[in-house]
C-alpha positions as CSV (number, residue, x, y, z in Angstrom):
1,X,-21.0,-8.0,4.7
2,X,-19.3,-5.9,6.6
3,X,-20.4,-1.9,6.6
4,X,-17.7,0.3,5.2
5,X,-18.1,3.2,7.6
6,X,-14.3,3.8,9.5
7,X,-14.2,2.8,13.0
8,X,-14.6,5.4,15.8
9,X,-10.6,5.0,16.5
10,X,-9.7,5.6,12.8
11,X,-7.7,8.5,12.8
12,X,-6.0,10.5,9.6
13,X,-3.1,8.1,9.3
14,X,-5.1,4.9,8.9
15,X,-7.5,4.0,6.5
16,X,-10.2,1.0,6.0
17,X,-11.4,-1.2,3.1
18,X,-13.5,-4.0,2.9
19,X,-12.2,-6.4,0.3
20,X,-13.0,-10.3,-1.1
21,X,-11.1,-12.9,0.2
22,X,-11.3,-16.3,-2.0
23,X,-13.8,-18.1,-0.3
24,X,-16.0,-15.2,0.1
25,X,-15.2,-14.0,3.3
26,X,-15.0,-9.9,3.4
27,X,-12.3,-9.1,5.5
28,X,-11.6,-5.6,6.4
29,X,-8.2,-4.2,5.2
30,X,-6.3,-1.1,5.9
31,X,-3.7,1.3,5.4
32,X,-1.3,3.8,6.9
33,X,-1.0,5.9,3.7
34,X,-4.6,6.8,3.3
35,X,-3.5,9.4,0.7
36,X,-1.0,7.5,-1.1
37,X,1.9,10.4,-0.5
38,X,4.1,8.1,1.4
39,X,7.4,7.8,-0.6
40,X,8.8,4.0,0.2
41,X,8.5,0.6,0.0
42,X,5.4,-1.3,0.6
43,X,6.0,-3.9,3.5
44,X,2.5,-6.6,4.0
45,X,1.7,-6.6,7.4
46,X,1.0,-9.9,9.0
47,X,-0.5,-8.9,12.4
48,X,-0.5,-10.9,15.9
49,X,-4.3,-12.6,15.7
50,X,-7.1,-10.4,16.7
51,X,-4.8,-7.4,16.7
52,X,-4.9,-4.1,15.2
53,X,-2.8,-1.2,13.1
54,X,-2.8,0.8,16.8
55,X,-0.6,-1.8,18.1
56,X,2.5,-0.4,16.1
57,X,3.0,3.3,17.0
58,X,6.2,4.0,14.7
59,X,3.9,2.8,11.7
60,X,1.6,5.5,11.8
61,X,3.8,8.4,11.8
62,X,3.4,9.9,8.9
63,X,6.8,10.4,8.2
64,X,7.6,6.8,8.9
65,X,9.0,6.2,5.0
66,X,7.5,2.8,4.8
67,X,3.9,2.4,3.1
68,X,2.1,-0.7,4.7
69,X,-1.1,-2.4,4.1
70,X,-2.2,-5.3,6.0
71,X,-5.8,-6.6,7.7
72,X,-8.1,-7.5,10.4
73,X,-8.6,-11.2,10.9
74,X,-11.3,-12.7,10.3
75,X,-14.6,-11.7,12.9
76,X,-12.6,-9.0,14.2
77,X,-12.2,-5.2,14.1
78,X,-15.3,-4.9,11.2
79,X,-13.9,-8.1,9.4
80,X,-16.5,-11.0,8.9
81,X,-16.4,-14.5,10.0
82,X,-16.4,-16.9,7.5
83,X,-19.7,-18.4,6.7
84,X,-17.7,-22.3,7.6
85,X,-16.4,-21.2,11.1
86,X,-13.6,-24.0,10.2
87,X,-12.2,-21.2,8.1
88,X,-9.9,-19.7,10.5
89,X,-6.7,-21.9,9.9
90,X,-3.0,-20.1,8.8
91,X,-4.0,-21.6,5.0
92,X,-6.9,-19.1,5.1
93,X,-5.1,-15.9,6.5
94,X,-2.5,-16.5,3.6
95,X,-5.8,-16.3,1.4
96,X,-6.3,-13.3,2.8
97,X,-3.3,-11.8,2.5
98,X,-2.6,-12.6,-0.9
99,X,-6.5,-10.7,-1.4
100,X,-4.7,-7.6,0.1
101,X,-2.2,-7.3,-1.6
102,X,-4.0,-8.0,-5.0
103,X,-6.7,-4.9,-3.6
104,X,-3.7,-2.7,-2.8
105,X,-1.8,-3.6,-6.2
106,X,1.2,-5.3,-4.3
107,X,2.7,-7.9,-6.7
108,X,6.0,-8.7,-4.7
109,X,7.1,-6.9,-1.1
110,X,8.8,-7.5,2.1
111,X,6.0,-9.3,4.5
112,X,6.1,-8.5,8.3
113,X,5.0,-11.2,10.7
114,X,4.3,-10.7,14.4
115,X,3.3,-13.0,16.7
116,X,1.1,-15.5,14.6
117,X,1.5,-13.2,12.1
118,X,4.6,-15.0,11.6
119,X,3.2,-18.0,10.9
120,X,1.3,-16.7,8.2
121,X,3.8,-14.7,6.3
122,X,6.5,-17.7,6.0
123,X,3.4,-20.2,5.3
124,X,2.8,-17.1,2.1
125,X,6.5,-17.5,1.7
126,X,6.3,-21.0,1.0
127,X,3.4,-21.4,-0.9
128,X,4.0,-18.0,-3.2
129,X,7.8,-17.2,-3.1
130,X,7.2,-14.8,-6.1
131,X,5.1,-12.3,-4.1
132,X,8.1,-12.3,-1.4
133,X,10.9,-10.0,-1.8
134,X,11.9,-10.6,2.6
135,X,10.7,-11.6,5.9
136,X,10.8,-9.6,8.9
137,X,9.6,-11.9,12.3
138,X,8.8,-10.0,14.9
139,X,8.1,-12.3,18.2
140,X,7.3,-14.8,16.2
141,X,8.1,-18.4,14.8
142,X,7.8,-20.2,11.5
143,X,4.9,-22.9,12.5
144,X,3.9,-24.8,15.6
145,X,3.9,-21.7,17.8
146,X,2.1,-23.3,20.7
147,X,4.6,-25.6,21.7
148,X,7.2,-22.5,22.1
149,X,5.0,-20.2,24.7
150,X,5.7,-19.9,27.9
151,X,9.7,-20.1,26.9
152,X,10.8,-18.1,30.1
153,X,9.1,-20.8,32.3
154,X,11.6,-23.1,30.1
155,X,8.9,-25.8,29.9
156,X,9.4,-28.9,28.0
157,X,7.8,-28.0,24.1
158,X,5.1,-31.1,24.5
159,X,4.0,-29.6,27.9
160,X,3.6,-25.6,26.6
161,X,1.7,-26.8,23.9
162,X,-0.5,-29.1,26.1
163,X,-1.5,-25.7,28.7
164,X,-2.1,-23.6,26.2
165,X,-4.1,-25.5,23.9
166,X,-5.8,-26.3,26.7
167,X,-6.2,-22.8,28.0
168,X,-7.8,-21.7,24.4
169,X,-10.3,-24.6,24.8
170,X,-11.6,-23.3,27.9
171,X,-11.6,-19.9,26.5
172,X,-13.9,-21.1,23.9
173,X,-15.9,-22.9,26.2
174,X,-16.5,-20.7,28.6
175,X,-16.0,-17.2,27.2
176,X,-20.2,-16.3,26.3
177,X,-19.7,-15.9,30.3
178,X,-17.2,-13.4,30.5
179,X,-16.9,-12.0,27.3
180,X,-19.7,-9.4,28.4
181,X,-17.4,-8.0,30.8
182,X,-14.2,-8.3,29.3
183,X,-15.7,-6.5,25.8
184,X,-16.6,-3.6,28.0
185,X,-13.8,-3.2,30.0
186,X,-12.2,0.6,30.1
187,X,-8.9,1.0,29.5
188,X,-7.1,3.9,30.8
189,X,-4.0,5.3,32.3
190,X,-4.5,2.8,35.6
191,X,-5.5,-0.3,33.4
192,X,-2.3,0.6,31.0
193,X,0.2,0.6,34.4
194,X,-1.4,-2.7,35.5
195,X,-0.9,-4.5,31.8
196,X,2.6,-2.7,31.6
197,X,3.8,-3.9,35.1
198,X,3.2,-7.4,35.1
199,X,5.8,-8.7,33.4
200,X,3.4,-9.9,30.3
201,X,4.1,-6.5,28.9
202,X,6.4,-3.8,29.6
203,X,6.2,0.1,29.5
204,X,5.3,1.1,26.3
205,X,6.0,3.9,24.6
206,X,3.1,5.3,24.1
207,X,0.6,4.8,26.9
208,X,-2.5,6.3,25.0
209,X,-1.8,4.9,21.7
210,X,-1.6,1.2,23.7
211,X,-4.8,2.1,25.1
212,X,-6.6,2.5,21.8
213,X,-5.0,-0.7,20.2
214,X,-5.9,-3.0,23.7
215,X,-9.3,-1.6,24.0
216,X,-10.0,-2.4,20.0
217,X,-8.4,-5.7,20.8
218,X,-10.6,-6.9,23.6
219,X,-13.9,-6.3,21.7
220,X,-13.4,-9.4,20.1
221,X,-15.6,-11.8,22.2
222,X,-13.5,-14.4,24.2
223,X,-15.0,-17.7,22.7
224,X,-14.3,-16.2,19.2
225,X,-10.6,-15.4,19.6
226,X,-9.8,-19.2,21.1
227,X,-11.5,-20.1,18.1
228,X,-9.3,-18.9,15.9
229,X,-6.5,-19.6,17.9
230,X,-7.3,-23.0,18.1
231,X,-7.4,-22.9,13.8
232,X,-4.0,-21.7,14.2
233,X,-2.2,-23.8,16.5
234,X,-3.0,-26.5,14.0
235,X,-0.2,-25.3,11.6
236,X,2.7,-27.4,11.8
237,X,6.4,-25.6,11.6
238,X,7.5,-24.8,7.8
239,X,9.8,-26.4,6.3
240,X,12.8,-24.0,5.4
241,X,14.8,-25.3,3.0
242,X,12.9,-24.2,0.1
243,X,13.0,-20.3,1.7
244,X,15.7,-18.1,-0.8
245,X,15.3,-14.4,0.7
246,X,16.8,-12.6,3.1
247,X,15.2,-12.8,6.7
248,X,15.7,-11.4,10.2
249,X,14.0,-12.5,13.5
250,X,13.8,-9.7,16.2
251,X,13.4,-11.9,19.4
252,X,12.1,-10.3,22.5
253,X,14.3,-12.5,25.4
254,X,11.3,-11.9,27.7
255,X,8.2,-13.5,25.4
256,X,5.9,-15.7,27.0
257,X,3.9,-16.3,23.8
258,X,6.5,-17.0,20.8
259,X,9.9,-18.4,22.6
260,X,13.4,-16.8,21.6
261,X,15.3,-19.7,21.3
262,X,13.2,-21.3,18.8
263,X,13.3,-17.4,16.9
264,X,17.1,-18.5,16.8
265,X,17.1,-21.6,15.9
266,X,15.2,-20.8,13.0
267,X,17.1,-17.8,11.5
268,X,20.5,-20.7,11.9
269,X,18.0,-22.7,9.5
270,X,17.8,-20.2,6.9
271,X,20.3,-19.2,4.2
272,X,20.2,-15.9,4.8
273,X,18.7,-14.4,8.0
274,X,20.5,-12.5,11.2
275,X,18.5,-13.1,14.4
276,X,18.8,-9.9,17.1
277,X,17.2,-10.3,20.8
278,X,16.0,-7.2,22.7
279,X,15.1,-7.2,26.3
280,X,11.4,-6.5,26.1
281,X,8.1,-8.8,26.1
282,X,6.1,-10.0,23.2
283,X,4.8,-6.2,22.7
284,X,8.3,-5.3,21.9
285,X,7.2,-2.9,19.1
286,X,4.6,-0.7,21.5
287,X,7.9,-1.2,24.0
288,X,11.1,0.1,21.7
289,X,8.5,1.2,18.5
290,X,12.0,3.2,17.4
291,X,14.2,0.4,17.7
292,X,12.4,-2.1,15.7
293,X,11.5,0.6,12.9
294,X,14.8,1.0,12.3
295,X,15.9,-1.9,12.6
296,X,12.9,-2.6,10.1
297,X,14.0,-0.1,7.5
298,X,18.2,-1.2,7.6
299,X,16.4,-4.7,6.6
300,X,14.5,-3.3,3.9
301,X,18.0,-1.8,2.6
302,X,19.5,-4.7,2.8
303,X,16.9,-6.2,0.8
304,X,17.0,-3.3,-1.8
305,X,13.1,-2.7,-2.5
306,X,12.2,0.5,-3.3
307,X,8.7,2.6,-3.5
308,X,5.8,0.6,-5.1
């Protein structure tokens, strides 16, 4: 299990706890309203794999209005790895979400997805449309997400799939070797210009808060994230039609890891969704953090939840 002591990067807005999921993983969960004063709705966070709550600067301003809980996947940032390493699929981050949400006293909310994140909130969606009031996609799709990387190259789907499948297999292969280094990397000002100027991400935002999210993100050892990115590219795209509530997909035009055009083509599949591009990368929020937290909380008035 787990030890329950707060990371060294936990600061005042965001809080840890280490709950059950079903098949008696403990997975580390957290909050930005640590001392339950924030007056609005409750929104499920389902966060890119391996990521962290640093990763989404408007969310921990304390005056942000929107209460969210969400949770570290599974071997990473103080969560544990499952004691059957084949428990790292989407079916198994829906477990833990719904564990969450049951810890936090969430019966029904809007679910944020971002990234794979995305995968895993409509997958939720699907399987348990009660606890859905709406879907918010950020830079994400709704299953199969492999085949839709690279989308600026425009590659053919059967061929993105094919590279980066095959780039996490290496990873996993070969990452004992360079995870010593790449867990113990600095990253400052100069590493936070590099990332931001290479056209994988853009400026951010907020340089320092970037630094603290990237820095918690690459202690995750190599051969453990392609693991569990190799459990998620198994998930096959959802089927839609069964989907009732109101969704919107912010695309970035500019993603190399969750392509636009399949965002859109997937929002004209649902009932009720509205699908809005931005210029930016696949780290839109650390890019525009305003822009897609307000965008965020007109979709939550749309939807008409309140405070939990």
């Amino acid at each position: 299990m787990p030890t329950s002591t707060p990371d060294a990067t936990e600061t005042a807005v965001v809080s840890f706890h280490d709950i059950l999921s079903d098949d008696g993983t403990h997975v580390r969960a957290w909050t930005n309203d640590p001392d339950g004063v924030i007056d609005g709705p409750t929104v499920v966070l389902c966060n890119g794999l391996g990521t962290n709550a640093y990763m989404w600067p408007a969310l921990l301003d304390p005056d942000c209005g929107v209460r969210v809980v969400s949770w570290n996947h599974r071997g990473v940032g103080g969560s544990e790895r499952p004691a059957d390493k084949r428990h790292v699929e989407i079916e198994h981050f829906v477990e833990d979400g719904l564990s969450v949400m049951d810890h936090f006293g969430v019966d029904r909310a809007v679910l944020m997805g971002w990234s794979m994140g995305v995968n895993t909130m409509f997958e939720l969606a699907v399987r348990h449309p009660e606890r859905v009031a709406g879907l918010f996609a950020v830079a994400g799709v709704p299953g199969d997400t492999f085949r839709t990387m690279l989308a600026p190259l425009r590659l053919p789907h059967p061929i993105a799939r094919l590279i980066t499948v095959s780039a996490c297999r290496l990873g996993k292969l070969t990452g004992w070797a360079v995870s010593p280094i790449t867990t113990r990397l600095p990253i400052g000002p100069r590493a936070i210009a590099l990332i931001t100027h290479s056209g994988f991400m853009f400026p951010v935002a907020d340089p320092e808060l970037a630094a603290i999210g990237i820095e918690e993100f690459i202690k995750t050892p190599v051969q453990w994230y392609a693991h569990i990115a190799l459990g998620t590219s198994k998930h096959a795209r959802v089927s839609l039609s069964g989907i009732e509530v109101p969704a919107r997909f912010i695309a970035p035009k500019y993603d190399l890891l969750a392509g636009a055009r399949d965002m859109a083509t997937a929002a004209a599949r649902l009932k009720d969704a509205d699908y809005i591009e931005l210029r930016g990368s696949h780290f839109i929020q650390l890019e525009q953090p305003d822009l897609v937290h307000e965008l965020l909380l007109e979709f939550l008035e749309k939807v008409g939840v309140t405070a939990a």
